[in-house]
C-alpha positions, -999 to 999 in steps of 0.1 A, spaced: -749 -25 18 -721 -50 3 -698 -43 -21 -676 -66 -44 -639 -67 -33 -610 -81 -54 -612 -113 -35 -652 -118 -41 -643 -113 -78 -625 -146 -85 -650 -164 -67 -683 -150 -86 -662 -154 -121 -663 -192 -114 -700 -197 -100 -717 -196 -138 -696 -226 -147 -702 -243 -114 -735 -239 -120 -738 -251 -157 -721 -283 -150 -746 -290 -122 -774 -284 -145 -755 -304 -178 -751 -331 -149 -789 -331 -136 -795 -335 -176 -781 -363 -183 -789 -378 -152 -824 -368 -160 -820 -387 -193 -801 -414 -175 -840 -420 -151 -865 -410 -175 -878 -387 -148 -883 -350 -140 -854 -324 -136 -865 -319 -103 -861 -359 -92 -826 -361 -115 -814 -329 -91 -829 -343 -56 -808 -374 -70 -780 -357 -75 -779 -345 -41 -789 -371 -21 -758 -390 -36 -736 -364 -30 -744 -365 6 -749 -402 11 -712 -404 2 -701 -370 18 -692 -354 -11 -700 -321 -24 -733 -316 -53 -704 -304 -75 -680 -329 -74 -706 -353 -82 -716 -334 -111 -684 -330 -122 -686 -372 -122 -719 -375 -140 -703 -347 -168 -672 -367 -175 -691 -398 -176 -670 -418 -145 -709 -421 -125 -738 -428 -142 -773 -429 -121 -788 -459 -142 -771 -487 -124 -772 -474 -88 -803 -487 -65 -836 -463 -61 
């Protein structure tokens, strides 16, 4: 059984708003495509790895509006 130390706290704090900016990012990105939440996400992270960068730090681009999916190549 696992239990929840002080150090596991901080951590699962921060994972609901990790989480809602990936899904606010796969939205607009959805929006962005016209296509299905399920394409916008596989998007998502197929960028983030074609550039070797982490889902959320791409999100975290899509959110503040610095990438935008509607220019970049299928």
């Amino acid at each position: 059984m696992t239990f929840a130390t002080d150090d596991d706290v901080s951590e699962s704090v921060a994972v609901p708003a990790l989480r809602r900016e990936a899904h606010q990012a796969t939205g607009m990105i959805l929006v962005q495509l016209d296509t299905t939440a399920t394409i916008a996400y596989s998007r998502l992270q197929a960028y983030a790895f074609a550039q070797g960068r982490t889902v959320l730090s791409v999100a975290r681009d899509v959110v503040t509006r610095t990438l935008t999916f509607d220019n970049l190549p299928l």
